[in-house]
N, C-alpha and C positions, 0 to 999 in steps of 0.2 A: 504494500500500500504506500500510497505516497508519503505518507508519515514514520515510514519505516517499520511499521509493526507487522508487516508479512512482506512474502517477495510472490513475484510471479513462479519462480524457477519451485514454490510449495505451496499451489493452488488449495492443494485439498486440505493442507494444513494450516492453510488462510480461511477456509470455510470451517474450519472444528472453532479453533482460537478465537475468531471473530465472530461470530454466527451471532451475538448479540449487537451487535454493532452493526453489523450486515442487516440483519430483520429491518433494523430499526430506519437505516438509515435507506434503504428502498421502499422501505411505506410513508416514510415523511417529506423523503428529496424530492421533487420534482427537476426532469430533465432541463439542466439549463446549460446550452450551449451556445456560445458568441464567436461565430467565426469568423473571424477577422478581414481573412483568404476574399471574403464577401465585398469590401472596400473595394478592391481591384475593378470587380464590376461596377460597382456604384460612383466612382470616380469619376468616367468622364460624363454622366447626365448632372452628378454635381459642377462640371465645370459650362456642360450645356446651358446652366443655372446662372449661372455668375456673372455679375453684374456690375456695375462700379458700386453697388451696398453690400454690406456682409450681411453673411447669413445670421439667421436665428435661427439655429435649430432645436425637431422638438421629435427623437425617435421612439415611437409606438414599438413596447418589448424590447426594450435594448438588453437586457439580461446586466451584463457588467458595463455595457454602454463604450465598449472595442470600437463600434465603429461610428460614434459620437467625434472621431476624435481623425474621422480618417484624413486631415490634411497635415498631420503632423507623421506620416508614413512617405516612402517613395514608392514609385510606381514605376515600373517597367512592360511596354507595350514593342512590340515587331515595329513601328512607327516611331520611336520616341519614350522618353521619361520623363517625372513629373516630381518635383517635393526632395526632399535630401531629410534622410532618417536612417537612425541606426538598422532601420527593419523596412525593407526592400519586398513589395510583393510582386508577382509576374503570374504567368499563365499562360496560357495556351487560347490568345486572340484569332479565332476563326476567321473573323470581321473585324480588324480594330477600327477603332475610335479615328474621328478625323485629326488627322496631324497639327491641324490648327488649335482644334482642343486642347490641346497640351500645352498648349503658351500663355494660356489663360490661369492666373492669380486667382485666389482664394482669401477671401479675409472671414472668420467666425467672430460675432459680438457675444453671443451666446449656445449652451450647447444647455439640454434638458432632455431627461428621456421618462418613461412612466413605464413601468412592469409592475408586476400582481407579485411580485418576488427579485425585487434587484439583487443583481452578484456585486457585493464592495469589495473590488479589485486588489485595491488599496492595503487592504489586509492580507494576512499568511492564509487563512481560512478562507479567505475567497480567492485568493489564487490558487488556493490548494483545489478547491471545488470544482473550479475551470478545468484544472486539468485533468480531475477525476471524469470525466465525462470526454475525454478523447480515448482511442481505441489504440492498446497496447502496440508498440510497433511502430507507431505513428510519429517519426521522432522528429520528421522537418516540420508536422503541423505543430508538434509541441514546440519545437523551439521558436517558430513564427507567434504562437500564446504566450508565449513567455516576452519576449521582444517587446509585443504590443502590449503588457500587462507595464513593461518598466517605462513605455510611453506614456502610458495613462497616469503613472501613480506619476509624474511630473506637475501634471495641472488637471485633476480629474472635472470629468462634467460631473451637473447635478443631475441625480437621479432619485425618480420618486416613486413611492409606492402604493400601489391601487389599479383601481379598474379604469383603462383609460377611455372605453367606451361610455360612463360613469363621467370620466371628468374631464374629458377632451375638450369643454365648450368654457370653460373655466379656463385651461391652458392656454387655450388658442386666446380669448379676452387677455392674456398679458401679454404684451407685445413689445418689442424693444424699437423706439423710435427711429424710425431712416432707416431700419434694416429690412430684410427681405424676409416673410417666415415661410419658412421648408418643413412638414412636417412627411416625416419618411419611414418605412418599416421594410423590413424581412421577415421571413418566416413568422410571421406573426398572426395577419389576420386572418389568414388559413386555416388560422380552430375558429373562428366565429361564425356564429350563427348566419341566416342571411340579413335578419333584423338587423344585428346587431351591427352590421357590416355599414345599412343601410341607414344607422344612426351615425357612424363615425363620418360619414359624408354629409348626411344633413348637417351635424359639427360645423365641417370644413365648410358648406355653402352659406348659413348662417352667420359664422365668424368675415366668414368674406365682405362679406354688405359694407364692413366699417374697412375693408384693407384688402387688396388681392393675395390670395398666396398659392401657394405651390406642394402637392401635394406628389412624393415620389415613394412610388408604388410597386412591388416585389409581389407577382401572385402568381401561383401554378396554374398556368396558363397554356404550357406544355408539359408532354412525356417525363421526359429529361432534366427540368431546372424550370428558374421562375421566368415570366415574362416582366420585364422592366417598365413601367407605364408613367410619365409625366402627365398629372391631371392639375388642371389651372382651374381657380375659383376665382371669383362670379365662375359658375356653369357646368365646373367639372367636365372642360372638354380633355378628350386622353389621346395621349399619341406616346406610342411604343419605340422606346427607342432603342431597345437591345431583348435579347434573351441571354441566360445565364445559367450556368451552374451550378446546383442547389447552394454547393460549397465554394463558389466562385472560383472552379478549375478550368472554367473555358469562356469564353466572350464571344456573341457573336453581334457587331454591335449592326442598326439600322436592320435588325430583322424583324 
């Protein structure tokens, strides 16, 4: 175990020894995973985004809120790179991004995220949880977790707890002056209901009337990974501007 109290190499003697610990902590943990990898896709619709105002941002389930933070990472595309960071992502761009993309600046005024369960990165105990939830073996995504864990705990976003179908109309009412508000998600609203689905947009057209914003959207939309959807309020018009890889291992962008 992470904490050193069993190994892999004595499975079965990690299930006698622990088995209290084990019960306990599969019926009360829920899966929380923040894959970081994820950024790489979402990068160049953030810079589709950019404007001469910075963002506000506001991510639906950010878990430990990894990718609250994605312009303080570098980016490497078959076209071009982006950002200068100790932790460098890449991938496998089927389609990349246009070239011009990438010349484009980034400023954040504010970063906010809301889950039903925030990971505090920040701590031993939440970095330890992060990485209990990757797959043995897996040791360039752990060290890519790790990388991005020592970016964040530099200036971490706020992250809040609760229902953000519940309090998304309250969020969006705070607003940071002259800036732009982005509110964006992964894997997220893919467990909600359709209602429910159909409230977080009433939200965003609502919140609109006083301010336009921007709404950047991750939803399984294909087989394979999510489709990428930039939706503008007033009207919630949508235009797709990439598909992706659950885990953001391949880009196919303008598809």
């Amino acid at each position: 175990m992470l904490g050193g109290e069993a190994s892999w190499e004595d499975v079965g003697g990690a299930f006698t020894e622990q088995a209290a610990f084990i019960r306990r902590f599969t019926a009360e943990q829920d899966v929380q995973t923040n894959e970081v990898q994820r950024a790489w896709a979402l990068l160049p619709a953030f810079l589709a985004l950019a404007d001469d105002r910075p963002f506000d941002l506001l991510e639906l389930g950010p878990s430990a809120g990894l990718n609250l933070v994605f312009d303080r990472y570098r980016y490497r595309y078959s076209v071009g790179a982006w950002g200068d960071s100790s932790l460098e992502l890449h991938g496998d761009d089927r389609t990349p991004p246009p070239r011009e993309l990438l010349l484009r600046p980034v400023s954040v005024a504010r970063r906010r995220g809301i889950d039903l369960n925030p990971v505090d990165a920040t701590t031993e105990q939440g970095g330890r949880l992060l990485r209990a939830f990757l797959w043995p073996g897996q040791d360039e995504r752990l060290d890519r977790l790790t990388l991005a864990i020592d970016v964040l705990r530099a200036d971490p976003p706020e992250l809040l707890q609760g229902d953000y179908v519940e309090r998304l109309p309250e969020l969006l009412a705070d607003r940071v002056p002259g800036a732009q508000l982005v509110v964006f998600q992964t894997a997220s609203t893919m467990y909600l209901e359709r209602e429910a689905m159909a409230r977080v947009r009433g939200a965003l057209q609502q919140a609109s009337v006083r301010e336009p914003l921007v709404f950047l959207n991750a939803e399984t939309g294909i087989d394979d990974g999510f489709a990428l959807e930039i939706e503008r309020y007033p009207g919630g018009q949508r235009e797709r501007v990439a598909v992706f890889d659950f885990h953001g291992e391949w880009l196919d962008w303008g598809r």
